[in-house]
DSSP file (Angstrom, degrees, kcal/mol; ACC not computed):
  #  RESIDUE AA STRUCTURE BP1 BP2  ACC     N-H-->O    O-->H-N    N-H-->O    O-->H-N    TCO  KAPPA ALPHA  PHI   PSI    X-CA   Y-CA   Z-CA
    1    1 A X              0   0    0      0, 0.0     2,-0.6     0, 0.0     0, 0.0   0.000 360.0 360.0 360.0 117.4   10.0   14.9   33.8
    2    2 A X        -     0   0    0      2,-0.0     2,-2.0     0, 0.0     0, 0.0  -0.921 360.0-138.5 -98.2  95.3    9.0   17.4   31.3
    3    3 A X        -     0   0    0     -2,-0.6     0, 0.0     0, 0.0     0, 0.0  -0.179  26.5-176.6 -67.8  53.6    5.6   16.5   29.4
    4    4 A X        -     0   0    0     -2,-2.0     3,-0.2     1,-0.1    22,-0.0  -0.291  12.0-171.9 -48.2 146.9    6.4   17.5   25.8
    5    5 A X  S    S+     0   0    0      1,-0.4    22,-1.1    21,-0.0     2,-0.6   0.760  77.1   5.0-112.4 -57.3    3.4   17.1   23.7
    6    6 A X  E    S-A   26   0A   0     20,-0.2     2,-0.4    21,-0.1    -1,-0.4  -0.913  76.8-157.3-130.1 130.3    5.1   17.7   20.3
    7    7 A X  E     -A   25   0A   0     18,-1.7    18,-6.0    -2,-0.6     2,-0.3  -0.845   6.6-143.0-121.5 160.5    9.1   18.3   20.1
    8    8 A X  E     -A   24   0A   0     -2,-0.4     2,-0.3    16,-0.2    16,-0.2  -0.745  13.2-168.9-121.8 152.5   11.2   20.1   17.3
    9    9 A X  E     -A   23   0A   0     14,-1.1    14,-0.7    -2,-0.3     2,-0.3  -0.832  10.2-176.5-128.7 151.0   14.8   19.7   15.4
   10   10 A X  E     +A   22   0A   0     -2,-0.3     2,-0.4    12,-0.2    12,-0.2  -0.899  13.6 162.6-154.2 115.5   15.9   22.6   13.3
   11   11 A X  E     -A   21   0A   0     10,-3.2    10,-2.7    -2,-0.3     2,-0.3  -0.990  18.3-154.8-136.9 150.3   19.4   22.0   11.3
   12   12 A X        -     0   0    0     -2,-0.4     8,-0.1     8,-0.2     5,-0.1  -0.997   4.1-150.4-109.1 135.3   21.2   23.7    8.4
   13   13 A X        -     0   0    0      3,-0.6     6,-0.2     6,-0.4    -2,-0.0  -0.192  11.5-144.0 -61.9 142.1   23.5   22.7    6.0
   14   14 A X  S    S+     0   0    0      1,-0.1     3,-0.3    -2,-0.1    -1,-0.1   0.704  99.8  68.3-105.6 -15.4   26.2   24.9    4.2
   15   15 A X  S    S+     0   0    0      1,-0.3     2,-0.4     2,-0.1    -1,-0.1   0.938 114.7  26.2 -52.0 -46.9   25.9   23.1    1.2
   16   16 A X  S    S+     0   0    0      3,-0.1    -3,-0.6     1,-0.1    -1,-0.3  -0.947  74.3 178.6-120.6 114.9   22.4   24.6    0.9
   17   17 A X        +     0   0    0     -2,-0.4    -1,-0.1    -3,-0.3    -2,-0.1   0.240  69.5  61.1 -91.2   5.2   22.6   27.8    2.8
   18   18 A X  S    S+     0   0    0      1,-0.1   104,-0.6    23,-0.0     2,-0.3  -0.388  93.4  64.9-136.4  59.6   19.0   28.8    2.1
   19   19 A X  E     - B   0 121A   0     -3,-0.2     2,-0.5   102,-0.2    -6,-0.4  -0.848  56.8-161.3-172.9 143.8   17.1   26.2    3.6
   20   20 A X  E     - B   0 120A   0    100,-0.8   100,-2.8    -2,-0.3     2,-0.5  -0.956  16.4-143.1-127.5 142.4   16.7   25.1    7.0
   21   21 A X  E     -AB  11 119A   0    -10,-2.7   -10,-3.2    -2,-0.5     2,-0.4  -0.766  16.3-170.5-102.6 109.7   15.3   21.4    7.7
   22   22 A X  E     -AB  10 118A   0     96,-1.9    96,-2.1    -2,-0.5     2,-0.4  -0.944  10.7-159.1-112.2 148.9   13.0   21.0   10.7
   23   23 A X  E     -AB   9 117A   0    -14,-0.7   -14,-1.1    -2,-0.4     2,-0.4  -0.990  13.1-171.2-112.7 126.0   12.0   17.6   12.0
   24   24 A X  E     -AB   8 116A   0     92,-2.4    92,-0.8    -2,-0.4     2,-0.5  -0.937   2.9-167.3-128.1 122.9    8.5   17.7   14.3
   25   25 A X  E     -AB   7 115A   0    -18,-6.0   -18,-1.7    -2,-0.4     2,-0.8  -0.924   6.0-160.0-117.6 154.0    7.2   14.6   16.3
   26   26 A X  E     +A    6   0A   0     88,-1.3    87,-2.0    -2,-0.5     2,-0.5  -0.780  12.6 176.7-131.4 112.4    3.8   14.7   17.7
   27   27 A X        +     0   0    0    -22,-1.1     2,-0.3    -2,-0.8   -21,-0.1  -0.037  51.2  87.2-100.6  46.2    3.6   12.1   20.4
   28   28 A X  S    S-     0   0    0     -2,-0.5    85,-1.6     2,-0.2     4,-0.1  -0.768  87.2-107.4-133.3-178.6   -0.1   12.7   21.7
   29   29 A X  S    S+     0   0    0     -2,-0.3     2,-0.4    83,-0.2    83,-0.2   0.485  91.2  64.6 -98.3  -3.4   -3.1   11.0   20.1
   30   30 A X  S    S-     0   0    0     81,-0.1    -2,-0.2    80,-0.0     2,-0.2  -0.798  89.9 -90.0-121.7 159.6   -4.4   13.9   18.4
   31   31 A X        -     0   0    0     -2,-0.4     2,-0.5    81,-0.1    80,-0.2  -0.495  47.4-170.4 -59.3 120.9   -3.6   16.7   15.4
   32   32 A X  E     -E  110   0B   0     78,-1.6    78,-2.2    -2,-0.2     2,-0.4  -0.971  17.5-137.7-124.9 127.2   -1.9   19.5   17.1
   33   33 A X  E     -E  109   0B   0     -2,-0.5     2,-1.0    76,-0.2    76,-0.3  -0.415  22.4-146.1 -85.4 137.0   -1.1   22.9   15.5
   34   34 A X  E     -E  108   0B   0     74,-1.5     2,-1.7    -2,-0.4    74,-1.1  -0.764   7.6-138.7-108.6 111.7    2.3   24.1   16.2
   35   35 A X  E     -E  107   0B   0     -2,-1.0     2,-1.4    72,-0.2    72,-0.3  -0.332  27.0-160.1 -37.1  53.8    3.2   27.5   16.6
   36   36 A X  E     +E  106   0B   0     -2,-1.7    70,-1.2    70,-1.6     2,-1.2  -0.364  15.2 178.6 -90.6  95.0    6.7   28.3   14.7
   37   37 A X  E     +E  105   0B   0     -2,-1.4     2,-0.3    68,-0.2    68,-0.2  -0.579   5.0 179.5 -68.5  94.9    9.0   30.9   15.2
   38   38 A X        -     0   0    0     -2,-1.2     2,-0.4    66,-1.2     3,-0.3  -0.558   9.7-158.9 -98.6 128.5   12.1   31.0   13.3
   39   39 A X        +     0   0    0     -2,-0.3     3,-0.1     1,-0.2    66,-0.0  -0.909  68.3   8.0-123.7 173.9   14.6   33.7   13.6
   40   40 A X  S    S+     0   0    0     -2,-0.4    -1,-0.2     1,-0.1     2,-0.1   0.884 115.0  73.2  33.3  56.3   17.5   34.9   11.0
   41   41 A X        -     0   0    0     -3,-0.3     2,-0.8     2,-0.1    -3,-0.1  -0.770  63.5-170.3-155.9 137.2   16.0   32.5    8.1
   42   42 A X        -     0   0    0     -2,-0.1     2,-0.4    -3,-0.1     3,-0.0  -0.968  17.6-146.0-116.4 123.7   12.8   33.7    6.5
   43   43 A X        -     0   0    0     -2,-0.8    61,-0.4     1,-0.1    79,-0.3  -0.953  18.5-168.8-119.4 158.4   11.2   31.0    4.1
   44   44 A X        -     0   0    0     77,-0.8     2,-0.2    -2,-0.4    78,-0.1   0.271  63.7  -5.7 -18.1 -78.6    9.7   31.3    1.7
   45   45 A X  E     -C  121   0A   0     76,-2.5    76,-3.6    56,-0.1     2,-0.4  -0.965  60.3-156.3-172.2 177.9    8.3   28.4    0.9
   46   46 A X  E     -CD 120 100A   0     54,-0.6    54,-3.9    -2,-0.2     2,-0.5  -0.835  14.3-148.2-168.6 133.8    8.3   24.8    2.0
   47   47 A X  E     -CD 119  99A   0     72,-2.1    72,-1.0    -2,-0.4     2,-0.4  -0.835  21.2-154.6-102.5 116.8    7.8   21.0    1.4
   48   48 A X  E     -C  118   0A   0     50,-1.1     2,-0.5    -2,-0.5    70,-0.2  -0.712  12.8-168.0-101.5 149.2    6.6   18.6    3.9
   49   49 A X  E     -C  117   0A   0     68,-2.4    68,-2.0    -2,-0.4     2,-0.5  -0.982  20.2-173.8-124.7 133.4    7.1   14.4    4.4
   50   50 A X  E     -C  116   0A   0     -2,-0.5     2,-0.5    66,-0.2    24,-0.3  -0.954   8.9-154.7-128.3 140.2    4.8   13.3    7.0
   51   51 A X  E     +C  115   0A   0     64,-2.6    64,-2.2    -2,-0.5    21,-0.3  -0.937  18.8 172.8-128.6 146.1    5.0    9.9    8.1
   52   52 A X        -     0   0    0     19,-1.5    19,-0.3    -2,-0.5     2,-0.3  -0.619  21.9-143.1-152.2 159.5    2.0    7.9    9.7
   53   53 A X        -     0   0    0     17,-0.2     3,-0.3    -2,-0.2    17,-0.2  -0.938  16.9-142.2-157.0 150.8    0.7    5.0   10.9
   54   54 A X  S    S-     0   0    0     15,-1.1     2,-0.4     1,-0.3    -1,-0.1   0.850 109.7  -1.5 -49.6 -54.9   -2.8    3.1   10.9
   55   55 A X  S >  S+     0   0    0     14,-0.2     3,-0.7    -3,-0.1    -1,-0.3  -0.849  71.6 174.0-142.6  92.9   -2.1    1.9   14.4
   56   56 A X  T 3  S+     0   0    0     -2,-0.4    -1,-0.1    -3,-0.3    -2,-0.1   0.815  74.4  67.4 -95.9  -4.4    1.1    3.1   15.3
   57   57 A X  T 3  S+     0   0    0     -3,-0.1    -1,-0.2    -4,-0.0    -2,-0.0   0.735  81.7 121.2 -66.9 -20.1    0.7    1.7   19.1
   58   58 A X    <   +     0   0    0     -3,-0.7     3,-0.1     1,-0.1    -3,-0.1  -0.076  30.4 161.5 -71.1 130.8    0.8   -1.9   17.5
   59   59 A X        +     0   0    0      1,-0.1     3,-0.2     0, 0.0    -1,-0.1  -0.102  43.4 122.3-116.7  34.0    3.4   -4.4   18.4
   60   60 A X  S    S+     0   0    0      1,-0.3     2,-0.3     2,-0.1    -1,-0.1   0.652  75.4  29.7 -97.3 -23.4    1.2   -7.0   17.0
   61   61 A X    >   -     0   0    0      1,-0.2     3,-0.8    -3,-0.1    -1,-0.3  -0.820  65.3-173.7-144.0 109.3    3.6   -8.5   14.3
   62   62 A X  T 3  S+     0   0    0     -2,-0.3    -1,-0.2    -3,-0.2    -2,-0.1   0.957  88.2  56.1 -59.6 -52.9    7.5   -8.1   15.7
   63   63 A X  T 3  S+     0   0    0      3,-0.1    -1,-0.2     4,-0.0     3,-0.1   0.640  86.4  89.7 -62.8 -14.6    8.7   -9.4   12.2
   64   64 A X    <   -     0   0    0     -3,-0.8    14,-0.0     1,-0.2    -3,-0.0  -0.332  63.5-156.6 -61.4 150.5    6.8   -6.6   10.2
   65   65 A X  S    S-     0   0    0     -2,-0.1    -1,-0.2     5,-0.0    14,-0.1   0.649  96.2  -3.5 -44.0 -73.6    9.1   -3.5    9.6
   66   66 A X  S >  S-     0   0    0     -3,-0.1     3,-2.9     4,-0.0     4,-0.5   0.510  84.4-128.2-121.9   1.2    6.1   -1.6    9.2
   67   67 A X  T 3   -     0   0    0      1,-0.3    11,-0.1     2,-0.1    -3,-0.0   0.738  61.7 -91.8  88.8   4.7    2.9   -3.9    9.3
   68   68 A X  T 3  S+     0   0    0      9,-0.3    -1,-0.3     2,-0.1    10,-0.1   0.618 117.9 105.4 -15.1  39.3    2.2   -2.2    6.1
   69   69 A X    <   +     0   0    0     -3,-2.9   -15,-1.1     8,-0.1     2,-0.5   0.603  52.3  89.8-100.3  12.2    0.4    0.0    8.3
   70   70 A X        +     0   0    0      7,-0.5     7,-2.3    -4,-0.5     2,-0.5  -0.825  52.2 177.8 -97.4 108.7    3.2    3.0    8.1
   71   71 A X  E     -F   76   0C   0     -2,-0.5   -19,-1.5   -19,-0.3     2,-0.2  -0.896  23.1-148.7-124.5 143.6    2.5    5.5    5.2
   72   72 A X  E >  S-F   75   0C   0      3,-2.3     3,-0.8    -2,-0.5   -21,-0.2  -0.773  87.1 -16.3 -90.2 157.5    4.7    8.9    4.3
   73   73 A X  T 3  S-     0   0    0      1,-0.3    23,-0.1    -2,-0.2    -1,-0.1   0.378 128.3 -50.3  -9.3  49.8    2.2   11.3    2.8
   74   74 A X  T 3  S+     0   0    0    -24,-0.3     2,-0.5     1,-0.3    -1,-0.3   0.179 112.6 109.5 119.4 -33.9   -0.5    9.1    2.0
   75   75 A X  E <   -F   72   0C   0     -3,-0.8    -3,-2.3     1,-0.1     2,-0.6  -0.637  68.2-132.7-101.6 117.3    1.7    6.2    0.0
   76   76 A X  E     -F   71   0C   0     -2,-0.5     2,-0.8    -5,-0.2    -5,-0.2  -0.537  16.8-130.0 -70.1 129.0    1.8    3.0    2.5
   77   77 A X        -     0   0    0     -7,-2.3    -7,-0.5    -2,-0.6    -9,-0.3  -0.663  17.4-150.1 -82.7 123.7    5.5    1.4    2.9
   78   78 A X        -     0   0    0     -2,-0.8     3,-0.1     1,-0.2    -9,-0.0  -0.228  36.4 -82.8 -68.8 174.4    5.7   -2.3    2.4
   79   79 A X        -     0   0    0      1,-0.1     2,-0.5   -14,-0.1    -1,-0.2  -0.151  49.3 -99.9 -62.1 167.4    8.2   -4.2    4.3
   80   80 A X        -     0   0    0     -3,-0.1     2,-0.9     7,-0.0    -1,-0.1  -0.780  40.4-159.5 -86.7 126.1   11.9   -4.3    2.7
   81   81 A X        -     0   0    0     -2,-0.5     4,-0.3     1,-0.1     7,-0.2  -0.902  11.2-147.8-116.8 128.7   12.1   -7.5    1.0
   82   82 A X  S    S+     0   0    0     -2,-0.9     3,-0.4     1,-0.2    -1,-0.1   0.851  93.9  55.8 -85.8 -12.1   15.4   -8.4    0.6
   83   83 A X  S    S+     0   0    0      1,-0.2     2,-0.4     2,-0.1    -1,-0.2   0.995 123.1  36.9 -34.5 -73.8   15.1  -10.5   -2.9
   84   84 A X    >>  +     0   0    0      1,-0.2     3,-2.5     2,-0.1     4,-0.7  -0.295  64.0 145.7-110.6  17.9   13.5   -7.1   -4.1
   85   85 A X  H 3> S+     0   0    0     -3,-0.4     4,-2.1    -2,-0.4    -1,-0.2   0.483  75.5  66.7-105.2  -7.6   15.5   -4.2   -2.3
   86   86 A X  H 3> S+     0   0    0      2,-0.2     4,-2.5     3,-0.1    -1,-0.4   0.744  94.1  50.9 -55.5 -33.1   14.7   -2.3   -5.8
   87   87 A X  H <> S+     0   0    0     -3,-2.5     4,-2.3     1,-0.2     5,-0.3   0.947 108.6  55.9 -80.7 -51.1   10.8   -2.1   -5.4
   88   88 A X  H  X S+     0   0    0     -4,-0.7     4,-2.1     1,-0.2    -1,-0.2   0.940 110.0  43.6 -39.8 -52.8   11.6   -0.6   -2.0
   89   89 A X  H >X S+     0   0    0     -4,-2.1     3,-3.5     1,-0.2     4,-2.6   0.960 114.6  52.2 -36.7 -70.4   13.8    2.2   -3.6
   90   90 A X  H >X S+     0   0    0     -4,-2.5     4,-1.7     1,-0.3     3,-1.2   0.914 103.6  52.6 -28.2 -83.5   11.5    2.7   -6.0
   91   91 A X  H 3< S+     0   0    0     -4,-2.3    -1,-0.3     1,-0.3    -2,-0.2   0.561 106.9  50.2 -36.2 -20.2    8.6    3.1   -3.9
   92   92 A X  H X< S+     0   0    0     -3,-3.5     3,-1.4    -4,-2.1    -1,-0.3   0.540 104.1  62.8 -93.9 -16.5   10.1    5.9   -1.7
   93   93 A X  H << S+     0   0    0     -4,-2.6    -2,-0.2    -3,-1.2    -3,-0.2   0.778  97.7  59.0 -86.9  -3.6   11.2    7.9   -5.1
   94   94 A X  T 3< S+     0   0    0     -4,-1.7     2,-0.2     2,-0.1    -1,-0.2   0.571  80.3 108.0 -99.2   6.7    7.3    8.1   -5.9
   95   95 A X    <   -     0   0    0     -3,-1.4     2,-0.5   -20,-0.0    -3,-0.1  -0.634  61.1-149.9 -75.9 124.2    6.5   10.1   -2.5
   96   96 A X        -     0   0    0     -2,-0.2   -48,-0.1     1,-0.2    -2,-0.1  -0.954  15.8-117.4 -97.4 135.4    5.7   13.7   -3.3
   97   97 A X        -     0   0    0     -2,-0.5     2,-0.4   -48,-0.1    -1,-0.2   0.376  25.7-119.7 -43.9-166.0    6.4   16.1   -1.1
   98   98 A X        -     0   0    0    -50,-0.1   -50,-1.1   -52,-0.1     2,-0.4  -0.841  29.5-128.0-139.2 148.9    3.2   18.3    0.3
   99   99 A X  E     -D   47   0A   0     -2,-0.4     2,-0.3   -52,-0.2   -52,-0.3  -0.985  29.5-165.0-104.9 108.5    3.7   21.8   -0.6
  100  100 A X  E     -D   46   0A   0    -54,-3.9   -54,-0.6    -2,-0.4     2,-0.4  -0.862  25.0-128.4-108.1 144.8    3.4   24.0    2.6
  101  101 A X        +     0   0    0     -2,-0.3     2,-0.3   -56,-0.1   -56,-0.1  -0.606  46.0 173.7 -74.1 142.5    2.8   28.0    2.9
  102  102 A X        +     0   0    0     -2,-0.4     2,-0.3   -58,-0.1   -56,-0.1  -0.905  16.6 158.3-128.7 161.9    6.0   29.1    5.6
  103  103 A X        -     0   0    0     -2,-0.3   -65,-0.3     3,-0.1   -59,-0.2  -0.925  56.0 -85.0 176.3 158.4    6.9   31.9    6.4
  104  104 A X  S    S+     0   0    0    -61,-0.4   -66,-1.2    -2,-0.3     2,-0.2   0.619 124.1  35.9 -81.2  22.4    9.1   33.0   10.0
  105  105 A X  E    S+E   37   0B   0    -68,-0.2     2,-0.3     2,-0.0    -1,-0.2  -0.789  92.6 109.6-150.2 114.0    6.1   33.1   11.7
  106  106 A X  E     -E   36   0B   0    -70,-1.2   -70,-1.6    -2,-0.2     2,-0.3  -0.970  50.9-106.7-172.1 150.4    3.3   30.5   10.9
  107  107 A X  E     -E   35   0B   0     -2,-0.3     2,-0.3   -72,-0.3   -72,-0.2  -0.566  19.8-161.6 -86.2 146.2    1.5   27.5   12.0
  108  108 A X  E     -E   34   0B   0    -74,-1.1   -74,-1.5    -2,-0.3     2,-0.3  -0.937  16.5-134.4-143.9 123.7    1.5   24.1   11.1
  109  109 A X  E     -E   33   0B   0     -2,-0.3     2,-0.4   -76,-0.3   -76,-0.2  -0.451  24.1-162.8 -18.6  87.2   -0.9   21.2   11.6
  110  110 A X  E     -E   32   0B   0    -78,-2.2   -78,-1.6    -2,-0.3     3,-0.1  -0.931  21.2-129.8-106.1 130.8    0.8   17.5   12.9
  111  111 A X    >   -     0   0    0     -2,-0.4     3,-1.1   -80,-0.2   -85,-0.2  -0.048  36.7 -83.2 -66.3 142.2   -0.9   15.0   12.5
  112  112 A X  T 3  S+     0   0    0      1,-0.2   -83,-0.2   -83,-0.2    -1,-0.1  -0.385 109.9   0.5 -75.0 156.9   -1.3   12.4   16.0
  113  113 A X  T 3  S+     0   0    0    -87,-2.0     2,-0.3   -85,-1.6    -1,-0.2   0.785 107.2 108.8   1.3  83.5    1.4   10.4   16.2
  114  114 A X    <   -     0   0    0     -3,-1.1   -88,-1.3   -62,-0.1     2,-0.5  -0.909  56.3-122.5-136.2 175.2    3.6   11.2   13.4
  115  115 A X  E     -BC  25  51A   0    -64,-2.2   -64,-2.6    -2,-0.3     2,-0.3  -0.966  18.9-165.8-112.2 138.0    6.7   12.7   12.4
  116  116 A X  E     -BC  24  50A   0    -92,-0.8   -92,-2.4    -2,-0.5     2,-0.5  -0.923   7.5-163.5-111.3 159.2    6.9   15.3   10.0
  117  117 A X  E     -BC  23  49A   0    -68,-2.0   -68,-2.4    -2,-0.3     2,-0.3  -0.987  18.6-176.8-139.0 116.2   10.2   16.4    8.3
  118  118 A X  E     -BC  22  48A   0    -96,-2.1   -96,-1.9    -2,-0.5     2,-0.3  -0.755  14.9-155.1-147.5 143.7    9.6   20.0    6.7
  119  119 A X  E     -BC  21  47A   0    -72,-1.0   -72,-2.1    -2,-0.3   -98,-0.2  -0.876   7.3-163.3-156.0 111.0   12.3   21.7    4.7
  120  120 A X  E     -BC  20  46A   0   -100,-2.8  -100,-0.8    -2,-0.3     2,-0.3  -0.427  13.5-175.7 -85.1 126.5   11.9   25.6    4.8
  121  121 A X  E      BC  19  45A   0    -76,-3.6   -76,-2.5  -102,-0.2   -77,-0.8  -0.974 360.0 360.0-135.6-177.4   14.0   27.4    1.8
  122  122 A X              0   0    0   -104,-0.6    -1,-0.1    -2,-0.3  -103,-0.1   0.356 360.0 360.0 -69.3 360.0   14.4   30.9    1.2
């Protein structure tokens, strides 16, 4: 058993060859900065989605999706209602990204328990 406090994904695409996509989960109860080394891609620059929760231990309503307590950068997600599946759409296409400085050696701030989904281009 291996006690990861925060674990990493790192993929690229060849459809866009100058950006690499990292995924970070931080599965402790506090903000932890993370150290990132990248080698053979240098960015640039870089856009984060960070996804959250109020209470994110809560099993407190099984039928909820999200409780509404689950927000990507700030903006809470409602449940999917399936009359409406438009508002949902809608409602992820108004998340802005977070604009983060990168660079192939730099730290980054995750918030406790969340995921962040960071996409490095050149």
């Amino acid at each position: 058993y291996y006690d990861q406090q925060v674990v990493a994904w790192a993929s690229t695409d060849s459809d866009e060859p100058d950006t690499l996509k990292l995924i970070l989960v931080n599965m402790t109860g506090r903000a932890e900065n993370v150290n990132l080394h990248i080698a053979g891609f240098t960015p640039g620059s870089g856009d984060a989605w960070v996804m959250t929760s109020d209470d994110p231990l809560s099993q407190a309503n099984p039928d909820s999706f999200t409780g509404n307590n689950t927000k990507v950068n700030g903006v809470t997600i409602t449940d999917v209602q399936i009359a409406n599946p438009a508002a949902f759409t809608e409602l992820l296409g108004s998340i802005e990204p977070v604009e983060i400085a990168a660079s192939a050696d730099f730290q980054y701030s995750i918030e406790p328990y969340s995921v962040a989904a960071l996409t490095l281009r050149k």
